[in-house]
C-alpha positions as CSV (number, residue, x, y, z in Angstrom):
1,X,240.4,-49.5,3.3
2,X,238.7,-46.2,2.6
3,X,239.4,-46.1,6.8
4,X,242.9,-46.1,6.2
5,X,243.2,-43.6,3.1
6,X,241.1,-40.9,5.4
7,X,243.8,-41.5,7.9
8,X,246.5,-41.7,5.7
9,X,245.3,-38.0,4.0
10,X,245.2,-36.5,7.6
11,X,248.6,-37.3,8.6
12,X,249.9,-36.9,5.3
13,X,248.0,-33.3,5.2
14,X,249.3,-32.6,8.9
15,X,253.1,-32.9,7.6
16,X,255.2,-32.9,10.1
17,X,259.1,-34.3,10.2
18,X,260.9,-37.4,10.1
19,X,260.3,-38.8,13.9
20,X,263.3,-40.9,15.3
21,X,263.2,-43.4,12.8
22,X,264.3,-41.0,10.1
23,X,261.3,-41.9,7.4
24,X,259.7,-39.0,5.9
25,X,256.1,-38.8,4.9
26,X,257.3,-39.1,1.1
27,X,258.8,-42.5,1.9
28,X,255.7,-43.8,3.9
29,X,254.1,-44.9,1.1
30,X,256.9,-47.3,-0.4
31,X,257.2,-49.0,3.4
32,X,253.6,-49.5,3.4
33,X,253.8,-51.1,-0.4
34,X,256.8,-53.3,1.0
35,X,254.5,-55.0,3.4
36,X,255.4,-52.1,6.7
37,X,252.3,-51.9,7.7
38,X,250.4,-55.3,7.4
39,X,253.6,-56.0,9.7
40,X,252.4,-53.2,12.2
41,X,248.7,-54.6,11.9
42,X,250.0,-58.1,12.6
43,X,251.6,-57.0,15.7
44,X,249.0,-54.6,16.8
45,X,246.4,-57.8,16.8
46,X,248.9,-60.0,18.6
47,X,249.0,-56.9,20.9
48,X,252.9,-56.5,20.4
49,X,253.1,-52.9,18.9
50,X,255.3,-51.2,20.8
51,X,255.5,-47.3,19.7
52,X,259.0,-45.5,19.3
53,X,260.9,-42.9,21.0
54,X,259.9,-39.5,19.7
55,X,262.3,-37.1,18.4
56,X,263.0,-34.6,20.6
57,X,263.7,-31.0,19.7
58,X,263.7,-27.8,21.2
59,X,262.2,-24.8,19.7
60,X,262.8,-20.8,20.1
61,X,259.7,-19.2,22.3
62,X,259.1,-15.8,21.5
63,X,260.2,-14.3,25.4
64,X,263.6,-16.0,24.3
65,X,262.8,-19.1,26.1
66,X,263.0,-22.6,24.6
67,X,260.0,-25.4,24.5
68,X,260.6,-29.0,23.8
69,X,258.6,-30.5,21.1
70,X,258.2,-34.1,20.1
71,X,257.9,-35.3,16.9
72,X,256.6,-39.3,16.6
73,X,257.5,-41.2,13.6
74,X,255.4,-41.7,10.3
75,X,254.1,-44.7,11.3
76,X,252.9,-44.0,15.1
77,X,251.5,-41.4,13.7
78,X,249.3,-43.4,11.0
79,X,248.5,-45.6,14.3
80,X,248.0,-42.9,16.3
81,X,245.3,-40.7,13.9
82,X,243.5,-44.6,13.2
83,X,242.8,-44.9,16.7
84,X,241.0,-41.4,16.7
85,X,239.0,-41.7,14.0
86,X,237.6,-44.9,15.8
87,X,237.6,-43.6,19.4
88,X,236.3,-39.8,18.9
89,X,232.5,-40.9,17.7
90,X,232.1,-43.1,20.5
91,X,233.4,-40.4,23.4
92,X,232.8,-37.1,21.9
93,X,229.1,-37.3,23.1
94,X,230.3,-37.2,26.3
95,X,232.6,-34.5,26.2
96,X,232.1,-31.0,27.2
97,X,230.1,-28.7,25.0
98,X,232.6,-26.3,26.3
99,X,235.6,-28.9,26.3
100,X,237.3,-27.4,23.1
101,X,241.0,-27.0,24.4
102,X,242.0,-30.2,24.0
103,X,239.3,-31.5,21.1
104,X,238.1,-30.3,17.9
105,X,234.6,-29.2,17.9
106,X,232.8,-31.9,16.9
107,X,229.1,-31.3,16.2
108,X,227.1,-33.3,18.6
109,X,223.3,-32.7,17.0
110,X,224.2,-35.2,14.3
């Protein structure tokens, strides 16, 4: 459980917007207490979690250009940040010591 609440302070920290489903980080919480997310873990064991559209919306560049950003709901985001915090240990050995563009610096001496 202390997995979960270390993911769950991430995304929570990380903010972000309501994705397409319309729930807000403030009302995570409540779907998780309504049973939400033993739901999502049933599903993701019988391998029938299927993540939702993200939101699209585009944002002002500063030549006065626009950029497309997505914004995935709550939830695939919970999912999403679980699965890193598994997966990083076990590949960030083999990454790059120089590979810091599209990972965090992870210390690799420990």
């Amino acid at each position: 459980m202390e997995e979960f609440c270390q993911t769950w302070r991430q995304v929570k920290a990380n903010k972000g917007a309501a994705g397409i489903d319309g729930m807000t980080i403030d009302a995570f919480p409540l779907w998780m207490q309504q049973g939400g997310w033993q739901r999502c873990k049933t599903q993701s064991e019988l391998a029938e979690y299927q993540p939702s559209a993200v939101r699209r919306v585009e944002i002002d560049k500063p030549d006065g250009g626009k950029r497309k950003l997505g914004s995935p709901n709550v939830i695939d985001r919970v999912v999403q940040q679980a699965i890193a915090q598994i997966l990083t240990p076990l590949f960030a050995p083999f990454f790059s010591a120089n590979s810091f563009g599209f990972t965090k610096h992870i210390d690799r001496h420990s």
